[in-house]
C-alpha positions in Angstrom: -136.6 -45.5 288.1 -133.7 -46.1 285.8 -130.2 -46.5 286.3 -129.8 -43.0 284.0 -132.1 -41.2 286.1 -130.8 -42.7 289.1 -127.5 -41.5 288.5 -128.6 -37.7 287.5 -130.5 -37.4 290.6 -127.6 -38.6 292.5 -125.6 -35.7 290.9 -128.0 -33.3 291.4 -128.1 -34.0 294.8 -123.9 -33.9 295.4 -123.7 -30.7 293.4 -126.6 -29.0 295.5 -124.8 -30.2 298.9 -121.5 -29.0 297.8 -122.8 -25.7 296.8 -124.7 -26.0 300.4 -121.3 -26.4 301.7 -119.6 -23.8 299.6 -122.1 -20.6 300.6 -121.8 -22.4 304.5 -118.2 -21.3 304.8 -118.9 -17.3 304.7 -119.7 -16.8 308.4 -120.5 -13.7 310.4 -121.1 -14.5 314.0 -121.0 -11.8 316.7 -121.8 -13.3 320.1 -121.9 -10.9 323.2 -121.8 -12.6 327.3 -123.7 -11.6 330.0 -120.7 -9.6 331.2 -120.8 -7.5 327.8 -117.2 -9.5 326.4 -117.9 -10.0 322.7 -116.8 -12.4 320.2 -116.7 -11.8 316.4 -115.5 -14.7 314.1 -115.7 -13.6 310.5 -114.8 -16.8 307.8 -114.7 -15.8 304.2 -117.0 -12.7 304.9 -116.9 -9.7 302.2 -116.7 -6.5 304.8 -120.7 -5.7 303.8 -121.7 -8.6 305.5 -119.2 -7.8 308.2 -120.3 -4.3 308.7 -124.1 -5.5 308.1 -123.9 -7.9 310.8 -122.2 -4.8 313.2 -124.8 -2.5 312.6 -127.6 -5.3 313.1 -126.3 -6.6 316.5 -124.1 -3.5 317.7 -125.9 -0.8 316.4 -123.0 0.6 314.9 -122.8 2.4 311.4 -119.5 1.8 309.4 -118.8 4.9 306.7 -115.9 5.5 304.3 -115.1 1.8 303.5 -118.0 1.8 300.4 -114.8 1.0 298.0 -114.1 -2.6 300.0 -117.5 -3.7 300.4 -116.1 -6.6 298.1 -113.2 -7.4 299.9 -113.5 -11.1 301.9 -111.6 -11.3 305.1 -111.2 -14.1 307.9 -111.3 -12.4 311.6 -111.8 -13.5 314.8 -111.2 -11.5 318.3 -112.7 -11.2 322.0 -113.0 -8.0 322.7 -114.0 -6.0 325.8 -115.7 -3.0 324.3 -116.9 -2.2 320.8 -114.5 0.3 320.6 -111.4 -2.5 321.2 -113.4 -4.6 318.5 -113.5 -2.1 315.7 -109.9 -0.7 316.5 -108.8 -4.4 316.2 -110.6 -4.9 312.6 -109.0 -2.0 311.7 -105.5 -2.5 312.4 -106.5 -6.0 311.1 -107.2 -4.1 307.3 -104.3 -1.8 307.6 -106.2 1.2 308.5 -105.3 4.2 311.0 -107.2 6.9 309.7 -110.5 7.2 311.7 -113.1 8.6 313.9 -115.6 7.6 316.1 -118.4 9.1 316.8 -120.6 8.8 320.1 -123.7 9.1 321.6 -124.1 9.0 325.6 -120.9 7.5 325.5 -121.9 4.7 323.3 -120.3 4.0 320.4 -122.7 4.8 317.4 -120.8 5.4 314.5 -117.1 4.6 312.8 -116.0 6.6 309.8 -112.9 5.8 308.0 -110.9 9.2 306.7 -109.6 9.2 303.3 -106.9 11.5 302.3 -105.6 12.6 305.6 -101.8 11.2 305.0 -99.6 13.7 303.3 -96.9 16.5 304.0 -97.0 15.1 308.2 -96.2 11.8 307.3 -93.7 12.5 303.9 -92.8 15.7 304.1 -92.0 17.6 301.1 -89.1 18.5 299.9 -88.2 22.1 300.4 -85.6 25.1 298.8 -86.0 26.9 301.4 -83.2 25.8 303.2 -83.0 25.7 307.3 -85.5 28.0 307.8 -88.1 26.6 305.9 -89.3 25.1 309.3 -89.1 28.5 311.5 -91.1 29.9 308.6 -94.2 27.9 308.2 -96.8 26.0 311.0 -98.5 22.9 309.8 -102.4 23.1 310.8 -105.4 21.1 309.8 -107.4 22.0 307.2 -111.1 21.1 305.8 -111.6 19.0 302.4 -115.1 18.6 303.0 -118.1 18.3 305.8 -119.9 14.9 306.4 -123.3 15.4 305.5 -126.1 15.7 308.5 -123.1 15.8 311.2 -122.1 18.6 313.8 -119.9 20.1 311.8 -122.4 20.6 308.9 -124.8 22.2 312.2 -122.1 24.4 313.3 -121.3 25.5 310.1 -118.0 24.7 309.2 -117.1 24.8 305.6 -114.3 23.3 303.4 -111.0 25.5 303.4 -111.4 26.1 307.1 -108.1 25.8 309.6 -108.2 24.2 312.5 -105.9 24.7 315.1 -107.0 23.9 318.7 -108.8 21.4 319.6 -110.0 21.2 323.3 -107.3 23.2 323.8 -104.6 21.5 322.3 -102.5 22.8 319.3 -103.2 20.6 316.3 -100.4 20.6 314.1 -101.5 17.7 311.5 -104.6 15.9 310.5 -104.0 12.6 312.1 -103.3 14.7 315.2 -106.8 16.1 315.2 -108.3 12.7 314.4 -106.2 11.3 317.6 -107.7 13.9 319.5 -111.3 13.6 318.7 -111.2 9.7 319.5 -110.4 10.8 323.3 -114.0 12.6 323.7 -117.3 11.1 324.1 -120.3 13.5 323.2 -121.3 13.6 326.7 -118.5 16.4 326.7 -117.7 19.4 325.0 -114.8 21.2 323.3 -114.0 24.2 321.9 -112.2 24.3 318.5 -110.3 27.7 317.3 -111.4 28.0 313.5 -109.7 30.4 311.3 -111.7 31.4 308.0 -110.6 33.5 305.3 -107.9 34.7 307.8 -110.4 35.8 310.6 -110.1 33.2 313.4 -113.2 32.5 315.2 -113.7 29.6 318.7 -116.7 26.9 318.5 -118.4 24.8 321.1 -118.8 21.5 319.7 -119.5 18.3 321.2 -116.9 15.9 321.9 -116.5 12.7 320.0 -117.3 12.8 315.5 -117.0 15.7 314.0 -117.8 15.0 310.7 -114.7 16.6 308.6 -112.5 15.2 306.8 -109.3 16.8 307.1 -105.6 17.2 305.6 -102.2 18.5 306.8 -101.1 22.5 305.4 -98.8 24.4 306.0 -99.3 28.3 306.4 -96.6 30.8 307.4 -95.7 30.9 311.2 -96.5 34.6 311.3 -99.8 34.3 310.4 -100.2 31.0 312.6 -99.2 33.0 315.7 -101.0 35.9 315.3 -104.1 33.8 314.8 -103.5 32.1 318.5 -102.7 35.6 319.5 -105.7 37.6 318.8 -107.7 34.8 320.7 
């Protein structure tokens, strides 16, 4: 073999080793002990691998986060549950709009809520003056049904209110998603629906919805007639 040859294979074989080395620091590793404690260590992962290697070893489907898939991240917790896993990567990407969705209390699914931060979290401004609060209720309101979930079953349909859930009074759409985290499907809850100004109640089960929701405001009159007539 010649000293020209010699030399090329020798670069060949650095540069294939260093690329080796390269695609080797993208990790996904998701380890869970006999007492169910889990460890996730995630080095230089895009979230598709992430959420790839969640549904493969957790059975766990991650929605709404199709715009990110790109995005690489370095993550590493112990966590307890699932549930305190995915919380964590969420606070870990900034995120606080979510809901889970369960089945025989097991966590099944995570879908991230676009759009839900308006009016209850940067109010308006108003020309109403004083009374502008005495005069209107905020509520949550539809923007659209998650395809092949409850709500689609149960009929729900964009440009619906909602303004009990379980009975509590929801008065903003991170309210509602706060409240739905707190069921597992094992349970059920009854949600007052107002359509078209005709409200209506619905036995759902606890846990994901499937809506995806925003804050409105509609006049306090209205508002308390609806809880009245029910």
């Amino acid at each position: 073999m010649t000293l020209k040859r010699s030399a090329l294979l020798f670069c060949l074989v650095f540069l294939t080793n260093l690329f080796a080395a390269n695609m080797a620091l993208a990790i996904v590793s998701i380890e869970t002990a006999a007492e169910g404690k889990i460890d996730f260590n995630a080095r230089d992962a895009t979230l598709n691998e992430i959420f790839r290697a969640i549904k493969e070893k957790l059975k766990i489907e991650v929605k709404g986060l199709e715009d990110l898939a790109g995005k690489e991240i370095s993550f590493s917790y112990s966590a307890e549950t699932t549930e305190d896993l995915l919380k964590s990567l969420l606070r870990h990407l900034g995120i606080k709009n979510y809901a889970l969705e369960f089945a025989d209390a097991t966590l099944r699914r995570l879908v991230v809520v676009h759009g839900a931060v308006n009016a209850a979290s940067t109010p308006a401004k108003s020309t109403r003056g004083v009374g502008d609060q005495d005069e209107f209720a905020d509520v949550a309101r539809i923007q659209s049904i998650v395809e092949g979930s409850q709500a689609e079953s149960a009929g729900l349909q964009k440009g619906d209110y909602i303004l009990e859930y379980d009975g509590v009074r929801i008065s903003s759409a991170q309210q509602l998603v706060r409240e739905v985290e707190k069921k597992i499907s094992s349970s059920q809850v009854e949600l007052l629906v107002v359509r078209q100004k005709i409200p209506s109640r619905l036995i759902l089960n606890g846990g994901f919805i499937g809506v995806r929701v925003t804050t409105r405001k509609i006049p306090r009159n209205e508002y308390e007639a609806y809880l009245g007539r029910n």
